[in-house]
PAMIPA-406129 format. One record per residue (C-alpha): residue in three letters; x, y, z. Coordinates in steps of 0.1 Angstrom, whole numbers, plus 2048, in hexadecimal, padded with zeros to 3 digits. Last residue first. Layout:
<pts>
AlaXYZ;...
</pts>
This chain:
<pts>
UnkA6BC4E5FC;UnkA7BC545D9;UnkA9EC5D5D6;UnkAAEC6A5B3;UnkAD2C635AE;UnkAE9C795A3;UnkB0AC6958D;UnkB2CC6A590;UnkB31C605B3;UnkB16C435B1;UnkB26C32593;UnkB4BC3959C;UnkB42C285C1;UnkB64C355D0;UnkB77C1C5EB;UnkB96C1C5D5;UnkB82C105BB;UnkB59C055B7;UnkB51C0758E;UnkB6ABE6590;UnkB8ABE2583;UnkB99BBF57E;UnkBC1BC7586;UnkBC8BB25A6;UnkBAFB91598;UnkBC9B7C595;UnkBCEB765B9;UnkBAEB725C9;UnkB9DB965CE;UnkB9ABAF5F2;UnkB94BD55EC;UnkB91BF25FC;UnkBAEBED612;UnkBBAC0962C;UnkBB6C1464C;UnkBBBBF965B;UnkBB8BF9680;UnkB95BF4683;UnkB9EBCE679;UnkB81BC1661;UnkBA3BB3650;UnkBA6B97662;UnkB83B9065E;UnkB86B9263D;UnkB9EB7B63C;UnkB91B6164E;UnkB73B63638;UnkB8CB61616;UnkB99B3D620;UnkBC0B44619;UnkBCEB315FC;UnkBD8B4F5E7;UnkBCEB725F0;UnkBCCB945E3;UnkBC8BB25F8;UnkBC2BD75E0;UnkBC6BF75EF;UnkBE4BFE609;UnkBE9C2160B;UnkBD4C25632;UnkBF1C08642;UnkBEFBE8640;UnkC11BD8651;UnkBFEBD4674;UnkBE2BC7666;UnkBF6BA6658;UnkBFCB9767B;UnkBD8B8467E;UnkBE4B72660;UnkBFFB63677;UnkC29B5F673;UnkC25B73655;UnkC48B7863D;UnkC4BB9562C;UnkC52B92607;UnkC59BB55F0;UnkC55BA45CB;UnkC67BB95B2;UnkC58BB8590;UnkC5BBDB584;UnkC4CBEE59E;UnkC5DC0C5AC;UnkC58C005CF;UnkC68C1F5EB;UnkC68C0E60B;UnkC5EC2362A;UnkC39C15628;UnkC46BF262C;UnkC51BFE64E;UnkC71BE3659;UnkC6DBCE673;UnkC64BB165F;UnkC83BB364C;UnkC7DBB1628;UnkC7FB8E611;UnkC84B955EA;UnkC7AB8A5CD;UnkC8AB9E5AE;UnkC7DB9358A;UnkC8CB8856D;UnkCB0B7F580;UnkCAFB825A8;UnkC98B6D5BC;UnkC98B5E5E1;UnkCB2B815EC;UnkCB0B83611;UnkCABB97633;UnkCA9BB261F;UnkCA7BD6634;UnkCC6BDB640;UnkCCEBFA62F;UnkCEABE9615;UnkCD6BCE609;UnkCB5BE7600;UnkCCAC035F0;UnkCDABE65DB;UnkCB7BD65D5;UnkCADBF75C8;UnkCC7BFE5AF;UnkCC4BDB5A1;UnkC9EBDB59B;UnkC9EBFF58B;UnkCBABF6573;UnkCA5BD6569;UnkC8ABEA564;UnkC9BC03552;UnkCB1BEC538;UnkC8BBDF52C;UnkC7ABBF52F;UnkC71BA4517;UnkC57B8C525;UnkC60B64527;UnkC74B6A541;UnkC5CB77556;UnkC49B57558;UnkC66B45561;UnkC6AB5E580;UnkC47B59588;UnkC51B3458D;UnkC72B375A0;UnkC5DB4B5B4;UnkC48B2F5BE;UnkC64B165C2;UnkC74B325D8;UnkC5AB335F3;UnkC51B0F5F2;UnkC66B08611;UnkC53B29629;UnkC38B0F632;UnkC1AB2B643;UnkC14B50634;UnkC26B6561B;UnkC1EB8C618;UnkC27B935F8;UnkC2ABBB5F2;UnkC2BBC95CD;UnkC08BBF5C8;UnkBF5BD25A9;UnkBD7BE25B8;UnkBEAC075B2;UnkBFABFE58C;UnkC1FC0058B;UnkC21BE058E;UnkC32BDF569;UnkC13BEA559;UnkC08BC5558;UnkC22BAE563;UnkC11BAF588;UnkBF0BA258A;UnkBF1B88574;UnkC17B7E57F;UnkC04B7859C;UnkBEAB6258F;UnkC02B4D57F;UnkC1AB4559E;UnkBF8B3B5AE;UnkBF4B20591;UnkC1AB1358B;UnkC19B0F5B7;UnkBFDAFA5B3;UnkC08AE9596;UnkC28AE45A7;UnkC1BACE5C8;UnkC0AAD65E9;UnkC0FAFA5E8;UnkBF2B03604;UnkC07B0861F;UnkC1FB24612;UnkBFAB43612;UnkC02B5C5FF;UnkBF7B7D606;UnkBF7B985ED;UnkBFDBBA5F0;UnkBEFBDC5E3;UnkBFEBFE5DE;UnkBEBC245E0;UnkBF5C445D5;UnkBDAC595CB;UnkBB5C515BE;UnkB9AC755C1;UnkB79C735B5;UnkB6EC985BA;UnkB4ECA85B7;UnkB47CCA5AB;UnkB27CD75BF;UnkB37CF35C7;UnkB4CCFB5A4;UnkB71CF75A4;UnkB8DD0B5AD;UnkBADCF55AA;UnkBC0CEE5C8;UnkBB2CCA5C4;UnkBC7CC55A2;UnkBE5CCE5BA;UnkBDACB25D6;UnkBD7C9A5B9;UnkBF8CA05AF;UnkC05CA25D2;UnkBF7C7E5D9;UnkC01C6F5B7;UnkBEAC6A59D;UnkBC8C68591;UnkBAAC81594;UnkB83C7A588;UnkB74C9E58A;UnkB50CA758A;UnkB3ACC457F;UnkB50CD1565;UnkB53CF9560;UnkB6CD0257D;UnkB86CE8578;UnkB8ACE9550;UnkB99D0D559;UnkBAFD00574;UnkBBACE2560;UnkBC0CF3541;UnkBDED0C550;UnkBF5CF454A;UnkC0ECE555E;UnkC07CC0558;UnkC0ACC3531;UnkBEFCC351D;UnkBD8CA650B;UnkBB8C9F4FF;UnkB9CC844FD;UnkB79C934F6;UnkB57C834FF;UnkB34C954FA;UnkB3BC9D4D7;UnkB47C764CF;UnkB27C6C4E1;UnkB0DC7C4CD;UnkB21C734AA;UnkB1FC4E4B6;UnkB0AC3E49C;UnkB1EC57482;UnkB40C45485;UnkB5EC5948C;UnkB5AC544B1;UnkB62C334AA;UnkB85C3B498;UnkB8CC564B4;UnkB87C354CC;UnkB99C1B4BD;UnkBBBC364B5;UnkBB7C434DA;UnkBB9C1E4E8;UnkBDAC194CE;UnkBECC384D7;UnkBE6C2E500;UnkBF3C0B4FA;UnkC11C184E3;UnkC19C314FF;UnkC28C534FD;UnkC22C65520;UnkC0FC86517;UnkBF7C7952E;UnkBCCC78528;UnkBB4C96533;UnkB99C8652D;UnkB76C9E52A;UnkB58C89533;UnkB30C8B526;UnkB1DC7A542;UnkB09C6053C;UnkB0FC4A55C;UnkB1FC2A546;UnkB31C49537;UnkB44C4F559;UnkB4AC2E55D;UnkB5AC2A53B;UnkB6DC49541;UnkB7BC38566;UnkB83C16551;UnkB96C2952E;UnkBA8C3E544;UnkBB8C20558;UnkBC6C10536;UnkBE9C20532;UnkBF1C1B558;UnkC0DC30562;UnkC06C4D554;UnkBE2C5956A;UnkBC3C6755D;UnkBB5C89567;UnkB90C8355B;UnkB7ACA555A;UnkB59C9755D;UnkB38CAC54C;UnkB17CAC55A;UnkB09C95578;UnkAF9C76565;UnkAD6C6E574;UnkAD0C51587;UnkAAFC41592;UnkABCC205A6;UnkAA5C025A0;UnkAC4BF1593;UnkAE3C0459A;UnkAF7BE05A4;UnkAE6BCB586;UnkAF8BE9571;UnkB1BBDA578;UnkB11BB856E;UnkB07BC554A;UnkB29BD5548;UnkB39BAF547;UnkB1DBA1534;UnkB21BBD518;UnkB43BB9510;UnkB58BDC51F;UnkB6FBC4539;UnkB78BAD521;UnkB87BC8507;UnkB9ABD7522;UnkBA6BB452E;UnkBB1BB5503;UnkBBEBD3507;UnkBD6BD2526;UnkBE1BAD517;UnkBF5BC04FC;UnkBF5BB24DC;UnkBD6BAD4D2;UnkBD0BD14CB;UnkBE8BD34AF;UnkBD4BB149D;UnkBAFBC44A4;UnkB9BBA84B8;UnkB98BAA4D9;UnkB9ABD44D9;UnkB88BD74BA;UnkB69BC54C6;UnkB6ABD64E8;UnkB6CBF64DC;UnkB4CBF04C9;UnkB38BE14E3;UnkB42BFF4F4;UnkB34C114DE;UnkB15BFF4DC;UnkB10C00504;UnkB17C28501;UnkAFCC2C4E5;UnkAE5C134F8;UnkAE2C2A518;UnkAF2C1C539;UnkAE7C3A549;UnkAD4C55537;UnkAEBC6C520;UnkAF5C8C523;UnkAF8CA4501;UnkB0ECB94F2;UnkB11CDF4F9;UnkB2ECDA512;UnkB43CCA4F7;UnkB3DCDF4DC;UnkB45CFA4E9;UnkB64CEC4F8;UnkB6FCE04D2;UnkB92CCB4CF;UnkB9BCC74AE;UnkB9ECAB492;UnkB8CC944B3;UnkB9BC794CD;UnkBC0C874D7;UnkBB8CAA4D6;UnkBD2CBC4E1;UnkBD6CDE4F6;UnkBEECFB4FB;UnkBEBD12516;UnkBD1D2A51B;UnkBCFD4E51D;UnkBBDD68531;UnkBB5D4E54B;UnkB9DD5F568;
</pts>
C-alpha cells in the first residue's frame, strides 16, 4: 500500500486525471477516431516547418499515413480482437520517437494507454508532445484524449509500482536491469508484459558486389540511413559491419559514409566518446586497424576477439569484422543481436544461414536502409496480438 505518491507531470493534458483515465472508454480495433487522429498527426508531422526538420518526424509522419497502417491491419484480418484494458508504456531515452510507434500500436488495438515518457529534454520529444496535446485539444477526439495521457516522473518513483497493479498490460523499454526492476513490480495476474532490453544489430556487407562508385555512393547511403538517426543508439541500428568477399573497396565505401557525416553537425561528446574508445580499443589489442578516423570512426576488430565483450556507445563508430564465409557469421550472433541487414548478399542464402539452431538471437532480417522501419512485430513480440484478446471460433 502507497500512503503517498511522488510527484507527477502531465505532459499531454492542463492536469493529469487517473479518474478520469480509467473511467474512459475502449475502443474497437482500428476504429475511425484513432485512424483520423493519426491522420492528423501525420499531416502536422510532414508538413508543420519545426517538424520538418528532423528526419525522426517526418519517417514518423510516413509511418502513421493511412496506406502504411492499412497494410498492418491486412495481417489481423478475419481475426476478432478485442482491446485488453489499459497499457502502462515505459518508454525508453534514447530514441525520442520509439514511444510514439509502441502507443500507436497499442491504440490501433483500442486500448486506452498511460505513457510514461523520460524526463530527458529533447526538442524531438517537446515537439511530438506539443502535436499531440494540440490534437487532443480538438473536440472530435475528446474520447481519445481521456483515454490516453502522457506524463512524466522520475525513474525512482513510487508511480510505477502503483500504476503496475491497476493496468492490465505493460509495454517496458530499457536496459536489462531496468526492465528487470519494472518486473519486480506487483502487477495484476493476468497483467501482461511486453518486455524490449538491450539488444544491437549488425549489418553485412557484402565487398564483391561494388562494381563501380555509384554502387558503393548507394549502399554507403543506406547505412548512413540506418545509423545517423539517434546517434546508433537505437537497438536495430547496426553498429557491427560484418564485411564479406573483395576487402579493396573497403575504404572507398567508408570514405563515402564519412562524406555524408560531414555534412551533419556533431557535438564535443560524440567526438569525445569516439576518441576515448578507440584509445581503450588500440591499446587492448583489439583493432587490428583504423580504415576511417575524422566524422566517423571505422574500425577493423580482431576476429578472435568476443564482439559481446566490447562496450559500443554509438555515435558513428563502425566495428568491421572481416568474414572469410557467410556460413561463419553464426558464430559471432549471439541471443542480443536483433536486427541483420544486408547489402549484396541474395537474401535466401542468408536465411538459411541464419536458420542455424545455434543462434539464439535475430528477430529480424531488412536490406540496408530499412534498420529503423518499425513494424507492429519487434524484438520477436507481435504488439498487435500481445495487446489485444482475440476471440477463437471453432
Amino acid at each position: 500500500m502507497i500512503d503517498k505518491l511522488d510527484p507527477i507531470h502531465s505532459l499531454s493534458h492542463e492536469r493529469f486525471d487517473l479518474d478520469e483515465f480509467f473511467d474512459s472508454s475502449l475502443f474497437p480495433t482500428y476504429a475511425q477516431q484513432t485512424l483520423s487522429f493519426a491522420r492528423a498527426m501525420s499531416r502536422h508531422l510532414l508538413t508543420d516547418l519545426a517538424c520538418k526538420q528532423y528526419p525522426e518526424l517526418v519517417s514518423l509522419g510516413f509511418w502513421l499515413r493511412d496506406a502504411n497502417l492499412f497494410h498492418f491491419e491486412k495481417k489481423i484480418k478475419g481475426k476478432y480482437l478485442k482491446p485488453l484494458g489499459s497499457v502502462l508504456h515505459i518508454t525508453p531515452n534514447n530514441v525520442d520517437t520509439m514511444f510514439m510507434y509502441s502507443w500507436i500500436c497499442s491504440l490501433l488495438m483500442g486500448n486506452r494507454n498511460l505513457v510514461r515518457v523520460s524526463t530527458k529534454e529533447s526538442r524531438i520529444k517537446a515537439l511530438l508532445l506539443k502535436a499531440i496535446k494540440s490534437q487532443f485539444s480538438k473536440s472530435e477526439f475528446a474520447a481519445l484524449s481521456s483515454a490516453n495521457q502522457f506524463i512524466s516522473y522520475e525513474k525512482a518513483s513510487n508511480w510505477t509500482t502503483y500504476l503496475s497493479a491497476r493496468v492490465d498490460a505493460r509495454v517496458i523499454w530499457g536496459g536489462d536491469e531496468t526492465v528487470s526492476e519494472i518486473r519486480a513490480a506487483q502487477t495484476g495476474v493476468r497483467c501482461r508484459d511486453v518486455s524490449f532490453a538491450d539488444r544491437q544489430s549488425v549489418a553485412i556487407v557484402n565487398g564483391d558486389m561494388f562494381t563501380n562508385s555509384d554502387t558503393i555512393d548507394g549502399v554507403a547511403e543506406r547505412l548512413w540511413r540506418d545509423t545517423h538517426p539517434y546517434e546508433q543508439q537505437a537497438c536495430s541500428s547496426p553498429r557491427i559491419i560484418f564485411w564479406l568477399g573483395e576487402l579493396r573497396h573497403q575504404r572507398a565505401f567508408f570514405e563515402a559514409v564519412n562524406t555524408l557525416a560531414t555534412a551533419t553537425s556533431q557535438q564535443i561528446y560524440q567526438r569525445n566518446e569516439r576518441l576515448v574508445l578507440l584509445q581503450q580499443l588500440r591499446s587492448s589489442g583489439v583493432v587490428d586497424s583504423v580504415i576511417m578516423d575524422d566524422a566517423i570512426t571505422a574500425m577493423c576488430l580482431a576476429q578472435s576477439f568476443p564482439l559481446n565483450k566490447v562496450n559500443h556507445p554509438g555515435y558513428l563508430q563502425y566495428f568491421i569484422v572481416d568474414l572469410t564465409a557467410l556460413e561463419a557469421l553464426p558464430s559471432y550472433l549471439d541471443e542480443k543481436v536483433q536486427t541483420v541487414t544486408y547489402a549484396g548478399i541474395e537474401v535466401q542464402r542468408l536465411l538459411n544461414v541464419l536458420s542455424c539452431p545455434s543462434i539464439k538471437g535475430v528477430d529480424r532480417v531488412v536490406p540496408t536502409g530499412s534498420a529503423l522501419t518499425f513494424s507492429p512485430v519487434w524484438d520477436g513480440y507481435d504488439l498487435f496480438s500481445q495487446l489485444s484478446r482475440e476471440i477463437i471460433l471453432e
